[in-house]
N, C-alpha and C positions, 0 to 999 in steps of 0.2 A: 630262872630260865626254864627250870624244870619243869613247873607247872603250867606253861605253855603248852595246850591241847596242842598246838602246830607242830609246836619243834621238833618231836621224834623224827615226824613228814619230814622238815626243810633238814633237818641232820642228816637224814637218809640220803636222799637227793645230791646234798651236796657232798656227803661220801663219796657217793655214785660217778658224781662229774669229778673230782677230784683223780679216782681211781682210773676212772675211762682215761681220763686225760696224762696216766702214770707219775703224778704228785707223788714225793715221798712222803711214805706216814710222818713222820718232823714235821714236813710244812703243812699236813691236811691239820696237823693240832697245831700248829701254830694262827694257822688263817681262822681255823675255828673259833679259838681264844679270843681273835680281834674280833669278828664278825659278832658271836655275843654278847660282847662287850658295847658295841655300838649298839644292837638292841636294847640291853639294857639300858643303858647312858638316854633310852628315848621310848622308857616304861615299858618293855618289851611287847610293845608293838610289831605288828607283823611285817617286814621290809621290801612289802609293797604299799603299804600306807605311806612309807617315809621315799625320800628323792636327793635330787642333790642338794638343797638347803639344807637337809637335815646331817646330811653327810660332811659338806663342810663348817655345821656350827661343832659337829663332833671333833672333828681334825683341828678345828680350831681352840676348843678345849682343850684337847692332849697338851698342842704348846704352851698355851699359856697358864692351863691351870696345874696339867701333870708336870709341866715342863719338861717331854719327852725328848730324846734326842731324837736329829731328823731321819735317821733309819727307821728309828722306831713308828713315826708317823707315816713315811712314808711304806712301814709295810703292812701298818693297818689298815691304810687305802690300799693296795693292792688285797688284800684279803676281802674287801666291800667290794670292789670293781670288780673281783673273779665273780664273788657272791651273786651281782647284778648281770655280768653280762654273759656266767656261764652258765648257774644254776635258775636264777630268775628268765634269763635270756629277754632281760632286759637295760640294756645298757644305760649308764648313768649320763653320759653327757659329761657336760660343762656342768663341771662343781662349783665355777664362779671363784670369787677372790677366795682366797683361804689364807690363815692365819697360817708361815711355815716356821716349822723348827727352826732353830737356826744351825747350820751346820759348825763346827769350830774347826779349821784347819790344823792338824798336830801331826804333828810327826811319828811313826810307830816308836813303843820302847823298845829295845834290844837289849840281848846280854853278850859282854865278850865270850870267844872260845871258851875263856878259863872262866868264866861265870858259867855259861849253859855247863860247863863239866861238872862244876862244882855244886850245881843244883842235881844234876841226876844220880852224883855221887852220895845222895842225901836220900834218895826215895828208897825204898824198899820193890821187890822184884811181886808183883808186876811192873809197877809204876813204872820201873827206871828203863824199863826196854821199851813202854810205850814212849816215855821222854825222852829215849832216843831217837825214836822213829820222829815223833814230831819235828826234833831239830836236825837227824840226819840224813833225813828224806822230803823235808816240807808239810808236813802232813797237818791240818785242822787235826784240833782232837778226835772229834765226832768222827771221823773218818780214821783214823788208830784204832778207835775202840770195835771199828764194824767191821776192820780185817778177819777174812776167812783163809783155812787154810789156804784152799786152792788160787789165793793171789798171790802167795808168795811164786816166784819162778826162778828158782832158783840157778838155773841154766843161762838165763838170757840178765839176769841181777837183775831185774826189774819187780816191781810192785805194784799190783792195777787197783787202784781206786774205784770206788763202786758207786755212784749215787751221788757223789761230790755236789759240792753247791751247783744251785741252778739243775739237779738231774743228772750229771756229765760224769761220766765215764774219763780217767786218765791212767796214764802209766807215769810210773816216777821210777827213782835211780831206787835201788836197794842196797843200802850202806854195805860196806864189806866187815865195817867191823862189826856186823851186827849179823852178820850170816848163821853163823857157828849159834848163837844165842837164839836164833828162831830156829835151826834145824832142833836144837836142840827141846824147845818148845814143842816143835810140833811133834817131833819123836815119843817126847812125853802123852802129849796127846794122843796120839794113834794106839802107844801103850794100850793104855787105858781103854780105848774104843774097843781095841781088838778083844780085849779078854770081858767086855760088856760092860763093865764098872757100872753102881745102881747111878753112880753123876750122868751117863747117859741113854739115861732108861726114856726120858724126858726128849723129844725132838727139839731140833734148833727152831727160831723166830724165823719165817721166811715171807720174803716179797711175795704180798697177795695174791700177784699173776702169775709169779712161778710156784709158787705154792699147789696151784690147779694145774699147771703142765708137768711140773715133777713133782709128783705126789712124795715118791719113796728120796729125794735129794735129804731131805731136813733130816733123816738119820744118816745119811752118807757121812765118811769121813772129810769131804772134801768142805761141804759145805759148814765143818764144824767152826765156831769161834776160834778166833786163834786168843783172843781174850773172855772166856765164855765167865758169865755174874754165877756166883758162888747157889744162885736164888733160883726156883723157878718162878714164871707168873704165868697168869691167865691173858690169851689173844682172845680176839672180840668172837672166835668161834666155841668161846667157853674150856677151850685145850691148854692144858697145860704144857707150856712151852720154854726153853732154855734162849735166852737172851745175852748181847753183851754185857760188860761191864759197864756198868749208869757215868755215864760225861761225869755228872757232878764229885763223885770218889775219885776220878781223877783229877778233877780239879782243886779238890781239899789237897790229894795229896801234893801237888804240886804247890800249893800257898804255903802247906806247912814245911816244905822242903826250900823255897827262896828263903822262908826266915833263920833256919835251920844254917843255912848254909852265908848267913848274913851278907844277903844282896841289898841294899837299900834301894830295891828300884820296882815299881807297881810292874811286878813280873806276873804273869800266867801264863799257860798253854800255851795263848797263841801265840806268847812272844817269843816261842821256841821254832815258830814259823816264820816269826821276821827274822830274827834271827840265824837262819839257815837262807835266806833269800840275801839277806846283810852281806853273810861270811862268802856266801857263792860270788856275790860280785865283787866285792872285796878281794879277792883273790883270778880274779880277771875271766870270769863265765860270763860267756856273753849276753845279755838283758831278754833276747827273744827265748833261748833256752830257759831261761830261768821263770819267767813267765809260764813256757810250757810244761813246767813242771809241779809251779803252782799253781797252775788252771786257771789265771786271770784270764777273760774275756778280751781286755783291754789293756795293751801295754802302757798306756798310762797309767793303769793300776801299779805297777808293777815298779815302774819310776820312780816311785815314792822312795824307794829305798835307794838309791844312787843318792836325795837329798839329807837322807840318814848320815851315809857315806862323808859327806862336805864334796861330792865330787865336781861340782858344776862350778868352780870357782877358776877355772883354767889356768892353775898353776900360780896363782897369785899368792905370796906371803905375807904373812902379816908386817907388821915396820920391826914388830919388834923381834921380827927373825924369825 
């Protein structure tokens, strides 16, 4: 793909629309990845030669030959359809019949109370404050690891999510047993700020837009990691910059800690989120609060877990008691 004269062009471009349009960097690499990939997959041709045949012999490949799941498919079409009708600003159309994923309906896994305890009773600190947040506040990983100070608030026990799926902005509950163990984090933090420590000699990773309107934010204390990577890296302005902790270490740690703590059950992260969405209704929070706090768009999303529950059964017993 590299050696395509064009692509530096259409890369830029679609930077450009991406960022106008305030896409998170996650999903500008993520849409990039598929878009790519559909070139490639059609001799990396330029994607105005190709159309929507070409598009659904693609789509239709993924199912049958990658056998992707239907999220998968369908968020490489949406990364083509942006490609087409925001950066080309020529929209696809009817892509005609298409070969789809097939969806499998399942139920999320969950852990009891004394399993999710007994899994964070297994991590090592950091880990285990972030797997608490995940199942004491609802939290996706990715959004744990992006916490900055300035979202804890500690007055109002809330915790504002930044960026969440879809772009969205929320507030969630701020566990109480978990207060004392981030004051106590970010104390450490500030520590260290205050007296210069060479760990932040190095500015934090900042949103492209605010990055140009608060220039001097990314050393502030406020905007520090409240999980900041042990690492720095290089942002696309050649600066070296201080980042969170990478998803994937969290996510090792959390595999190595279900086996640790002998759960027999396909646990990760985010089953620390069903699992807090579980126990909340389970314990009689009402479905639209709970939703609100998970930032589903759709309370049918959100229903899922009432069937978790067995709730929809109205009181019927089994015969055998």
């Amino acid at each position: 793909m590299d050696s395509l004269p064009s692509k530096p062009r259409l890369r830029e471009q679609f930077r450009t629309v991406m960022r106008m349009h305030h896409y998170s960097i996650r999903t500008e690499k993520t849409y990039w990845y598929w878009i790519r990939y559909f070139l490639r997959f059609h001799g990396l041709r330029h994607p105005l030669e190709l159309g929507p045949a070409e598009v659904s012999h693609f789509l239709g490949w993924l199912a049958t030959d990658r056998q992707v799941a239907a999220g998968t498919q369908n968020l490489a079409l949406n990364a083509i359809v942006f490609l087409y009708a925001r950066v080309l600003e020529q929209p696809l159309g009817d892509i005609g019949e298409t070969v789809r994923a097939k969806r499998s309906p399942h139920l999320p896994v969950v852990l009891s109370h004394a399993e999710a305890l007994a899994v964070i009773a297994q991590l090592k600190p950091p880990y285990d404050l972030l797997a608490s947040l995940m199942y004491g506040a609802g939290f996706r990983v990715v959004e744990a690891t992006r916490l900055r100070i300035k979202d804890i608030d500690f007055q109002r026990q809330i915790i504002t999510v930044r960026d969440g799926k879809g772009g969205k902005d929320r507030t969630t509950l701020l566990p109480a047993p978990l207060a004392e163990a981030l004051r106590s984090r970010i104390q450490h933090i500030e520590a260290a700020w205050r007296e210069q420590h060479p760990f932040f000699h190095a500015p934090v990773s900042m949103p492209f837009a605010l990055a140009r309107k608060y220039p001097n934010a990314s050393r502030s204390l406020a905007w520090q990691w409240l999980f900041p990577s042990p690492d720095v890296c290089m942002n696309e302005d050649g600066q070296c910059v201080r980042h969170h902790l990478h998803v994937s270490s969290v996510q090792r740690a959390v595999k190595r800690a279900v086996a640790a703590a002998g759960i027999d059950k396909p646990a990760s992260c985010h089953t620390f989120r069903h699992t807090f969405a579980t126990e909340l209704l389970r314990r009689g929070s009402d479905i639209r609060t709970v939703q609100t706090l998970l930032g589903h768009a759709d309370v049918r999303t959100t229903q899922i877990y009432t069937h978790v529950l067995g709730q929809g059964f109205a009181g019927v017993r089994s015969p055998l008691g």
